[in-house]
C-alpha positions, -999 to +999 in steps of 0.1 A: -258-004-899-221+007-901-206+009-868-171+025-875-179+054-856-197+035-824-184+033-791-190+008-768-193+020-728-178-009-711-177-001-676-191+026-652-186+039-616-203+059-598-208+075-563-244+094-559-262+111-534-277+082-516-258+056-535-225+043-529-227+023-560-243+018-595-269-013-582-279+010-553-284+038-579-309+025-599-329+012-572-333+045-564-340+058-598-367+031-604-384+031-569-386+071-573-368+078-548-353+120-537-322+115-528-317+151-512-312+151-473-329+175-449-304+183-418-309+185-383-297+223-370-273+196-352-257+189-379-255+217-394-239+230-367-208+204-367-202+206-397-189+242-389-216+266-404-221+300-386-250+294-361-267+328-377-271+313-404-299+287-393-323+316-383-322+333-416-355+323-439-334+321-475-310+298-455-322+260-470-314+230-445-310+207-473-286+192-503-275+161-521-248+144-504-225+112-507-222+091-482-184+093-460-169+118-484-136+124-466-130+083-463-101+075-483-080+045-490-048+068-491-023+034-482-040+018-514-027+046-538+003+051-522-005+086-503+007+096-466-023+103-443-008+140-450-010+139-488-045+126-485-058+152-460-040+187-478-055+169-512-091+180-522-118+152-518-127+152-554-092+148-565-096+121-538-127+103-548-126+103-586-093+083-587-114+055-564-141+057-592-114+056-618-098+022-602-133+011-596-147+019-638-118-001-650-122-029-623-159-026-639-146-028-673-129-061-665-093-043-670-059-043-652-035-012-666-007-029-661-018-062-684-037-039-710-013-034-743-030-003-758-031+034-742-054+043-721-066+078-717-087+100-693-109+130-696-124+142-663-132+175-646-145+186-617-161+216-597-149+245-576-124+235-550-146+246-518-123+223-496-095+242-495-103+276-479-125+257-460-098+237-441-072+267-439-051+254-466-046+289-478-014+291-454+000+260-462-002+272-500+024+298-489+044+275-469+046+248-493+033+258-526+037+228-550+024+201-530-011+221-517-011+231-553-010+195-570-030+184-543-061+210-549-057+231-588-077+213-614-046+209-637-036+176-616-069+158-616-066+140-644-029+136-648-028+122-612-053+096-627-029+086-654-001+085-631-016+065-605-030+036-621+001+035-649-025+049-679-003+065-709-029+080-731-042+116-729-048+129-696-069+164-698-088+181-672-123+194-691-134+222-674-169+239-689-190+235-657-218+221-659-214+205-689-178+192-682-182+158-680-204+151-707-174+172-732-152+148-716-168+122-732-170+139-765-136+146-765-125+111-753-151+099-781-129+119-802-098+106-790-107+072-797-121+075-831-086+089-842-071+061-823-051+082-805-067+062-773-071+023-775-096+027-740-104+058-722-119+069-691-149+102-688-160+116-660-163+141-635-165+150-596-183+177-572-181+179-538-190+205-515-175+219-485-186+219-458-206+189-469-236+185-442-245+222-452-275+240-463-272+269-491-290+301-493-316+307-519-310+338-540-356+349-550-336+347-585-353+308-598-320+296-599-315+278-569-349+262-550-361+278-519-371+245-506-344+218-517-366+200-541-360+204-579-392+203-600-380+200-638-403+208-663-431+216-635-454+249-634-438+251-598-406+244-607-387+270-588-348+262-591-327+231-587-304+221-558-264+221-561-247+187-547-222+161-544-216+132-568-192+113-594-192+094-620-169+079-646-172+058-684-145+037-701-152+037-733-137+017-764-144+016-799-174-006-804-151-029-830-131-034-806-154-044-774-166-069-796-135-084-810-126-086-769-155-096-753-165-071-733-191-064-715-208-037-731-237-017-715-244+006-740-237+023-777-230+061-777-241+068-815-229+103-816-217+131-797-215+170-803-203+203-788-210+237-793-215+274-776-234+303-778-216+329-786-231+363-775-265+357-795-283+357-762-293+383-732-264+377-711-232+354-701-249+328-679-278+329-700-291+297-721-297+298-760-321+281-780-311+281-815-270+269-798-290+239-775-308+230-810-278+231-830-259+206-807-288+182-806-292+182-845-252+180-852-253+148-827-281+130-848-266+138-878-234+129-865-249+095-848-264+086-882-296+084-870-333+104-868-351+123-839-382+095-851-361+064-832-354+091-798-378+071-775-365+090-741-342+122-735-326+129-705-329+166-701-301+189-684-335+197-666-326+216-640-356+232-627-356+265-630-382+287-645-364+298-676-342+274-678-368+242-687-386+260-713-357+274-731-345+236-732-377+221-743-380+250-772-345+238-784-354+199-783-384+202-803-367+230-829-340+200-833-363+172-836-386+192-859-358+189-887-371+159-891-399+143-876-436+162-869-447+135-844-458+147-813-456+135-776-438+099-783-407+105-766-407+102-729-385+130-713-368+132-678-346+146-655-323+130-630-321+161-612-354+156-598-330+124-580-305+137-570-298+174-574-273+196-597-241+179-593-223+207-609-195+192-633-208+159-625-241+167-637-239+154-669-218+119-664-252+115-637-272+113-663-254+094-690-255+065-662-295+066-655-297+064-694-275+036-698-290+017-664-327+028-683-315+010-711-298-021-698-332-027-674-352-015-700-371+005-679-380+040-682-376+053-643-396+081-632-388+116-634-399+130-599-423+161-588-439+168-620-481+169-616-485+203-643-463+216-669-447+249-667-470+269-687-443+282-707-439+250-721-461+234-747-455+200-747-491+185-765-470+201-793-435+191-790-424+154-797-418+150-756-441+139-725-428+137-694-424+103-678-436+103-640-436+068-630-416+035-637-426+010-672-410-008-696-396+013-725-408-006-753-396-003-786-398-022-821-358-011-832-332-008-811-336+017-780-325+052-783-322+081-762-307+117-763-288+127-731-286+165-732-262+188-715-258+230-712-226+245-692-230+281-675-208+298-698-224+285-730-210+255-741-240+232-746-234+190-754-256+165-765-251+125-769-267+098-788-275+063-771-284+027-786-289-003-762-263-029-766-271-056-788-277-087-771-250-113-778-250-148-778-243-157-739-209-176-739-221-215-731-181-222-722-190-231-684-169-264-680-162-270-644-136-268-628-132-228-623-104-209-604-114-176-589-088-154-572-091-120-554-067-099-538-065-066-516-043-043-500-052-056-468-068-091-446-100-069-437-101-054-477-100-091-489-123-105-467-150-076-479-141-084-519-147-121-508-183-117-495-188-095-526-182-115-546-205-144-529-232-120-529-225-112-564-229-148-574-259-154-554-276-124-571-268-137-605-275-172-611-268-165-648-240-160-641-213-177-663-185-189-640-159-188-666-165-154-678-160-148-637-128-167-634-116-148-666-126-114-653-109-121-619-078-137-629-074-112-661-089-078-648-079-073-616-049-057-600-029-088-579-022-069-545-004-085-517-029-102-494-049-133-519-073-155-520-082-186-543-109-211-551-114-241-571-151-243-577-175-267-602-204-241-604-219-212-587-238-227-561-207-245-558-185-215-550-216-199-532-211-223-506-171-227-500-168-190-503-194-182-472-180-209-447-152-199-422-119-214-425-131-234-454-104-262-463-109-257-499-101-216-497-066-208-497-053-173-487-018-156-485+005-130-482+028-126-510+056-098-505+058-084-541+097-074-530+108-103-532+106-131-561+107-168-548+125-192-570+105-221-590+121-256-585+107-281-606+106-320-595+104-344-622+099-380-612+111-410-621+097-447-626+075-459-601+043-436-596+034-437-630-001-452-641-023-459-671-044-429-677-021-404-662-028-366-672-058-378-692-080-351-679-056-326-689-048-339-725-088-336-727-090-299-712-055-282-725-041-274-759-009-271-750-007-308-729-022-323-758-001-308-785+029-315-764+020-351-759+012-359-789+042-347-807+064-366-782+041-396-795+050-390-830+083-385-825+087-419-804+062-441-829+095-446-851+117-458-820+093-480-799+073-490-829+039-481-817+018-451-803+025-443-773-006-427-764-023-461-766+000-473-738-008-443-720-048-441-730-058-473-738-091-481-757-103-506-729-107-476-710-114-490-676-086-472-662-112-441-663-124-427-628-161-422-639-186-424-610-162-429-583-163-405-550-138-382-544-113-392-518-084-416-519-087-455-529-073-476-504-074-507-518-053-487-548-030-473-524-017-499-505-011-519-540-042-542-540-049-558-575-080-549-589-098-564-622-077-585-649-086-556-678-070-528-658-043-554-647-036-559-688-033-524-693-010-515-663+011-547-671+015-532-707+028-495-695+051-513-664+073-525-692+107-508-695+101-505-731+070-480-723+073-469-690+100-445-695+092-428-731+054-422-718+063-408-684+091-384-701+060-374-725+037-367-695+061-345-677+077-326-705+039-322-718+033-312-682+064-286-677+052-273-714+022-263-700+033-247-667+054-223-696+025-219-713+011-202-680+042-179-671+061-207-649+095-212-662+116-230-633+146-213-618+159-249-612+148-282-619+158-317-596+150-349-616+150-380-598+165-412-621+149-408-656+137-379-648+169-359-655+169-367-687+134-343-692+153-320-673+183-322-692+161-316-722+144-285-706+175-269-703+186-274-736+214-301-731+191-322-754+168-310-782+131-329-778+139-353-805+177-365-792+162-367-760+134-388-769+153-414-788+180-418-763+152-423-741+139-453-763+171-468-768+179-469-736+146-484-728+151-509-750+186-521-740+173-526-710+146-545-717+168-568-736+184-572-699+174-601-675+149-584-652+152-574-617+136-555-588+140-529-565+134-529-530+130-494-504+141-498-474+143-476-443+177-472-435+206-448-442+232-457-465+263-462-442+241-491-421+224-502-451+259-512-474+267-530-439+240-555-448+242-552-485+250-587-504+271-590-532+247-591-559+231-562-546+236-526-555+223-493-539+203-474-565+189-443-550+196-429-519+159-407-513+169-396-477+189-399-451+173-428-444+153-442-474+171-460-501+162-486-522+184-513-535+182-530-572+194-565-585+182-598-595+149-610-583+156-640-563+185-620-545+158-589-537+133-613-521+162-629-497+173-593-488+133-582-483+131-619-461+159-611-441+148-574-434+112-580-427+133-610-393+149-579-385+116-559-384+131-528-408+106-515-430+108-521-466+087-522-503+085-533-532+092-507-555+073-507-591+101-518-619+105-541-644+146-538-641+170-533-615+179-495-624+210-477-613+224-511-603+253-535-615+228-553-635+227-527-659+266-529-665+259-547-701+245-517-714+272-486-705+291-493-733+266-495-759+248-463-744+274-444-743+281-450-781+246-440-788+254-408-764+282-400-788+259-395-821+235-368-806+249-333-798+256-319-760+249-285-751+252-266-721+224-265-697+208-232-697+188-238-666+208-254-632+191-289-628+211-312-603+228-349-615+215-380-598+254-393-605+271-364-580+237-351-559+250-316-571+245-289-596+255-308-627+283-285-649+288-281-682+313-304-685+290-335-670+263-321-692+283-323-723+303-357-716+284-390-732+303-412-709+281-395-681+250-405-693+261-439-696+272-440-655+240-423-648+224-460-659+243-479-635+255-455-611+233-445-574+208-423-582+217-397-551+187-377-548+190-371-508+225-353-517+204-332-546+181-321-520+207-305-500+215-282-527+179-273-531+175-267-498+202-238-496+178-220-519+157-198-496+120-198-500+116-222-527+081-230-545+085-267-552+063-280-584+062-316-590+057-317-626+043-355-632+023-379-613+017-378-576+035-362-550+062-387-540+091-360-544+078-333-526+072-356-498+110-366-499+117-333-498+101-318-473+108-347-445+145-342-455+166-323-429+179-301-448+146-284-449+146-262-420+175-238-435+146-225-466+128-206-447+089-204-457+084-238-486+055-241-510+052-281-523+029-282-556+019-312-577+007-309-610-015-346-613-030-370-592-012-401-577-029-433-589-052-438-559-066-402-557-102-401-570-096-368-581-098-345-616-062-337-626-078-304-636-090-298-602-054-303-589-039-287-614-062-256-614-057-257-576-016-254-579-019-226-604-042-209-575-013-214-547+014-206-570-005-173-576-008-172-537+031-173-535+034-141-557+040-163-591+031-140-620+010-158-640-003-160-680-040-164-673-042-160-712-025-193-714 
């Protein structure tokens, strides 16, 4: 069937007598349960009615009421405690329920690209003569007014939560909210909305209150409402909300929403003065509304199976209604008693504006469940009301609505005044259930406050243990993609549900990370790109596996290469052998690995192959450009970037010194001229440079300088192994460090002059991001940058990355992000002195070090989660 004119309901929210929220709603509903309250004299009595009144036999001790009307979250929208208590509760508690329909929906304002508009009403305004804000209206007009006039309910919606599509107060009482979806239906067919939000409010004032029945059958002399019933005798006014967000049904699907339920069709209409009086209903209006929305839903009165009346109880009210059904399904169907009929009045009352948007919600709950719930207090029809010959039966008790096509139902709506609506349902159709559950999954929640985070947090573990279907990356998604951050956050990396189940409910769980981000103030994103010596067959394999962009990235750097080193480079990095895999191994660290143990001959072949200085350096500039590619890809673009030896050259290319391709080959070539070099070693030692070049021989160089007192010195083999002889006599720590060549050493004079030639033929740009250069330990400039003769010193010159960390450390705050294997950099970094002058330091790393029996996923996943902590805006899309 053609859908162009279909709109999907994506998410609701509600607030109901005796229900704070749409679960605890339909348990109600379905367990038959009146949710009207009977009051104590007590407390009636505080709640300031005169004490005459509780003697008087029309006064009724009873009404529908919500549960803590007057609490309000006034810090969360931004409202001084004055604001919030000179501002009407329903203004109040419908811009809660529209926060909460769009949190239902799966939608933050702020991401969301198309408008978003909002149609809402509410009822009379009993609050504010009945907290003396008549004087302040004379004292200070414009607030009290925006604060309590039904102009400024919907608009303070829009402004609120940052909504830019239509914002119109609907105002036809109690019909209002379901014309505000009519008109929002409206809105979004002529795509003047993208998404829009219906709804509407009552609250009464004073709310723990009674009301006094008039002997005319519109209100009920004993606070119970009896629709359709030979004793029905009036209804009962009350307090309650609700709010849609509806999107066209094209639209929902193409986005993957969650969609509850179809509205079909939708009309409006009013009586005119063809009836005995103003307040009075119409039958042949009521009739034409239901017969324009069939028409207009494209459908017959034959596939109606249940109709949720206006039903309000009264004794002329239900048989004027039923007459008008039954003339409207007449036009075309003569089948008697197949569609069940009910009232959700018989719940919860008459909740005035609200009434309608009430029972749109039991509909849509009726049809999600499948389950036709019980309309309450009906044992004999009114006996103005022939329904053996009308195409309704009333249903009084709970089953399963059963139906060969797709469920229908007919929610109908009359206003006092004469402006009758009427909508068309159909069930959702069930989709295929997305089967893209592949562990690991990052869930994040936020709140304005510790206590409000620590409630969302055992929501959402209760969520998850009441839906074990659930599908924890439609979760993630809907967390990290439809949700407003707010300061105080919260992050997981879990495998499944049960997984997540279980972290989430222990206290001070190590694998729960939470923080306070101040949204003032940005913090700056250094990025740490490594060079030789933590590097390791398989690196970033789990990632190439998991994400597009890594993969892509690596390999194009592996086709560019293939023409300079002769051979894929992925193969060095991924070899077929593939013993290098972590299958079956517990988590945890490998010590043997760690403290540099050999391990089997294969694995030995395969590490041999990527150790040599033709390979090591193109495939670990592939991993972390790849890498730094795909922390773009997710919104992280560094405000600074310190590479360490070869890894300046990646940085250099990140800032556009370098295009990808220049970069790459001067990479190879200078690779290979140094592998046409004798070979060397390289040697850390645990001393500061002043006392080390005391003891230095000849043949020695220093190469880096890592702190102020770590270095490592470079040079030929037989001269490293007298140097590490002599230090272990003297008992001062030292280690082998993993190289094939004596880097930033004298050894590598042979190849400055050659290098630099090759330099020459490539072309220089400025750096568009500050990175620091190993040669100085500062902010490289241009003129560095630009100059080939300073890539050829940075071969043989000291590599002086204690001196770059200096410079770092004057930035205040800084998120560090090691963007290649291990962690070896941020742990330089954050024992160096300099340290304690930045304030508050985050240290990230982006894959595993060599020894960790750990997914690269799961540490990646887990750095995205603290960079989010830190008040990093992410791309969840990427």
């Amino acid at each position: 069937m053609n859908n162009e004119f279909d709109i999907a309901i994506v998410g609701m929210s509600g607030r109901f007598p005796g229900a704070r929220n749409l679960d605890e709603f339909w348990h109600n509903l379905a367990e038959g349960v009146e949710s009207i309250t009977r009051f104590s004299d007590q407390e009636i009595l505080e709640s300031g009615v005169p004490a005459s009144y509780l003697n008087q036999p029309s006064y009724v001790k009873a009404a529908p009421i919500l549960d803590e009307p007057g609490h309000f979250d006034a810090g969360f929208f931004g409202f001084s405690p004055m604001e919030a208590r000179t501002m009407d509760p329903q203004h109040r508690i419908l811009l809660e329920l529209a926060y909460e329909a769009l949190e239902s929906a799966g939608y933050d304002p702020d991401r969301y690209q198309g408008r978003i508009g909002v149609f809402s009403g509410s009822a009379l305004n009993t609050y504010f003569s009945n907290v003396g804000l008549n004087s302040r209206l004379a004292e200070e007009y414009i607030p009290t007014l925006i604060g309590n006039d039904k102009d400024f309910l919907s608009t303070r919606i829009s402004y609120k939560l940052n909504l830019r599509g239509p914002s119109i107060t609907v105002q036809t009482a109690c019909s209002t909210s379901m014309v505000a979806v009519h008109l929002a239906r409206q809105s979004l067919l002529s795509e003047e909305t993208d998404m829009a939000l219906a709804g509407a409010i009552s609250v009464r004032v004073p709310h723990r209150a009674g009301y006094f029945y008039d002997g005319g059958g519109v209100v009920s002399p004993d606070g119970h409402v009896r629709a359709f019933d030979a004793k029905a005798n009036g209804t009962v006014f009350g307090s309650g909300g609700g709010i849609l967000v509806l999107k066209r049904l094209a639209d929902a699907l193409s986005d993957g929403d969650i969609i509850h339920a179809v509205i079909k069709g939708s009309a409006v209409n009013n009586d005119g003065s063809e009836k005995a009086g103003y307040t009075a209903p119409s039958v042949n209006s009521q009739a034409d509304a239901v017969v324009e929305a069939l028409a207009n839903a494209g459908v017959e009165a034959d596939s109606i199976s249940y109709l949720e009346a206006h039903g309000s109880g009264t004794p002329v009210g239900d048989p004027i209604e039923i007459m008008a059904l039954t003339k409207a399904f007449r036009t075309s169907t003569q089948r008697s008693g197949y569609c069940a009929i009910g009232s959700v009045k018989t719940n919860v009352g008459h909740l005035d504006a609200a009434a309608a948007v009430a029972g749109i919600i039991k509909t849509v709950l009726a049809l999600e469940h499948r389950q036709l719930p019980p309309s309450l207090h009906f044992s004999e029809a009114n006996p103005e009301i022939d329904f053996p010959s009308s195409p309704f039966y009333v249903n009084t008790q709970l089953r399963e609505w059963t139906s060969d096509s797709p469920r229908r139902a007919g929610v109908m709506s009359t206003g006092m005044g004469g402006t009758n609506a009427h909508v068309v349902l159909e069930e959702a159709q069930e989709l295929a259930e997305s089967t893209d559950a592949r562990p690991p999954h990052l869930l994040i929640l936020s709140a304005r406050t510790e206590t409000a985070l620590d409630q969302a947090t055992h929501r959402l573990r209760e969520f998850l243990n009441s839906n074990d279907s659930a599908n924890m990356s439609d979760v993630a998604y809907t967390l990290q993609i439809g949700r407003k951050a707010l300061p105080h956050r919260r992050c997981l990396v879990c495998a499944d549900r049960q997984d997540a189940i279980t972290a989430l409910g222990q206290e001070d769980s190590k694998r729960v990370f939470s923080s306070r981000t101040d949204e003032s103030a940005r913090r700056p994103v250094i990025l740490l790109l490594p060079g030789i010596g933590d590097h390791y067959v398989g690196m970033g394999h789990d990632l190439y596996e998991m994400w597009a962009v890594f993969k892509q990235e690596i390999d194009r750097c592996s086709q560019i290469l293939e023409s300079h080193l002769g051979t894929d480079i992925r193969n060095i990095l991924y070899p077929n052998s593939q013993s290098w895999k972590k299958k079956g191994k517990p988590k945890g660290i490998d010590l043997k690995q760690m403290l540099g143990r050999k391990t089997d001959a294969t694995e030995d072949q395969d590490a041999g192959n990527l150790n040599q200085t033709l390979f090591a350096q193109p495939a670990l500039f592939t991993i972390e450009y790849a890498m730094t590619r795909l922390w773009q890809s997710l919104g992280i673009t560094p405000d600074a970037i310190v590479g360490h030896s070869m890894g300046e050259y990646v940085a250099a290319c990140l800032a556009g010194v370098l295009s990808l391709e220049d970069a790459l080959r001067l990479i190879a070539t200078r690779a290979r001229l140094v592998n046409e070099l004798p070979q060397g070693a390289m040697l850390g030692v645990t001393l500061p440079e002043e006392e080390l070049l005391q003891s230095l021989p000849e043949d020695l160089s220093i190469s880096l300088i890592n702190g102020p007192g770590l270095c490592v010195v470079a040079g030929p083999v037989a001269a490293v192994a007298e140097f590490e002889r002599m230090l272990n006599e003297r008992s001062v720590i030292c280690r082998q460090v993993q190289n094939a060549h004596a880097f930033h050493s004298r050894m590598l004079d042979p190849i400055v002059k050659a290098f630099q030639a090759e330099v020459s033929k490539v072309r220089l740009n400025e750096p568009r991001i500050r990175y620091t250069s190993n040669v100085s330990g500062k902010w490289i400039t241009g003129r560095e940058a630009t100059d080939p003769a300073y890539w050829a010193m940075h071969a043989n010159h000291t590599a002086r990355f204690s001196d770059a960390l200096h410079e770092l450390w004057q930035l205040k705050n800084p998120v560090l992000l090691e963007s290649g294997p291990g962690r070896t950099l941020s742990v330089l970094a954050l024992q160096h002195p300099d340290k304690a002058r930045a304030g508050d330091t985050v240290a990230l790393s982006s894959v595993r070090h060599h020894y960790e029996n750990e997914s690269d996923t799961d540490i990646m996943l887990q750095s995205v989660g603290k960079l989010w902590l830190a008040g990093a805006d992410i791309n969840w899309e990427g």
